[in-house]
N, C-alpha and C positions, 0 to 999 in steps of 0.2 A: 705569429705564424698564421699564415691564410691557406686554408684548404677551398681547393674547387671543387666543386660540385657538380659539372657539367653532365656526365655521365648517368644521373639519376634524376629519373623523371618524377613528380611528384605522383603522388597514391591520394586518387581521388577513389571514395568508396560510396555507396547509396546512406551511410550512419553518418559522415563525416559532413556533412551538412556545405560543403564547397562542391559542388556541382553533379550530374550525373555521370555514373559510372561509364565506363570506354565501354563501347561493344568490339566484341572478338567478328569479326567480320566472317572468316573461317568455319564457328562453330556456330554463329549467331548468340552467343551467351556473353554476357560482362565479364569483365576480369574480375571484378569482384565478386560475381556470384562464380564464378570458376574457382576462383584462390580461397571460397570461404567451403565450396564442394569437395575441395583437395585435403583441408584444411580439417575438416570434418571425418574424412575417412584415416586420416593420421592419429587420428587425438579420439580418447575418450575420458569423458568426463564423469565423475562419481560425487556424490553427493552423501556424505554421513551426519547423521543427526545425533546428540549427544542425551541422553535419557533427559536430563532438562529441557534440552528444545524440544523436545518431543511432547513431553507434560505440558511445557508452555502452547505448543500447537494446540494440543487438546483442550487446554483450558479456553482458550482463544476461539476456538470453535463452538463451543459450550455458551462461551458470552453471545456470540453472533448470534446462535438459537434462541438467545432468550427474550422473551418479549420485553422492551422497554420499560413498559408501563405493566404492573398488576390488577389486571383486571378485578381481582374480588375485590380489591381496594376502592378504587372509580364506583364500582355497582352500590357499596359501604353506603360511600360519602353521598353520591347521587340518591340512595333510598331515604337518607336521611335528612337531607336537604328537602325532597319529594316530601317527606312526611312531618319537616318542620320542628326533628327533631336535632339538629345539628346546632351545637352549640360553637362559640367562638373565642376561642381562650388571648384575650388582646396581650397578657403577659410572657406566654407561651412564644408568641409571634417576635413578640418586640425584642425575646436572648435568642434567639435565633437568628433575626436580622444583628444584633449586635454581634455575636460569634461571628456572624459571616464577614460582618467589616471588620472584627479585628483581625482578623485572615490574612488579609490585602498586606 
């Protein structure tokens, strides 16, 4: 079975990434910024967060705040280094690199 089509013009819109919108020559406005103004006054949208998303926001927030780096830690190692006093534990290093690659 073949349906035609003739009757419906395609919906180019400014999102839809195939050309610019029609102008309303009439009103001077796009049809697509008209049908999304129409479209906008029809509909309301609502938004609920469920006490987890909520927590998770907050936590999420709390990370963004926090500094990367611990600064008392930098000042530590930099004093100690400055005074000669930093030691270098090569065994320490060497199960940590090893941990890390059996990670992978």
């Amino acid at each position: 079975m073949e349906i035609e089509n003739n009757r419906l013009a395609p919906v180019v819109t400014h999102t839809s990434g195939q050309g610019a919108p029609v102008d309303d020559h009439r009103t001077g406005r796009s049809s697509a910024a008209a049908a999304q103004s129409e479209h906008a006054k029809n509909t309301t949208d609502q938004l609920s967060l469920t006490g987890e998303a909520r927590q998770l926001q907050g936590l999420e927030n709390q990370i963004a705040s926090a500094p990367v780096v611990d600064g008392k830690k930098v000042e530590a190692v930099r004093t100690a280094v400055e005074n000669g006093t930093f030691t270098v534990n090569p065994e320490r290093i060497a199960e940590k690199l090893m941990r890390l690659e059996f990670q992978h």
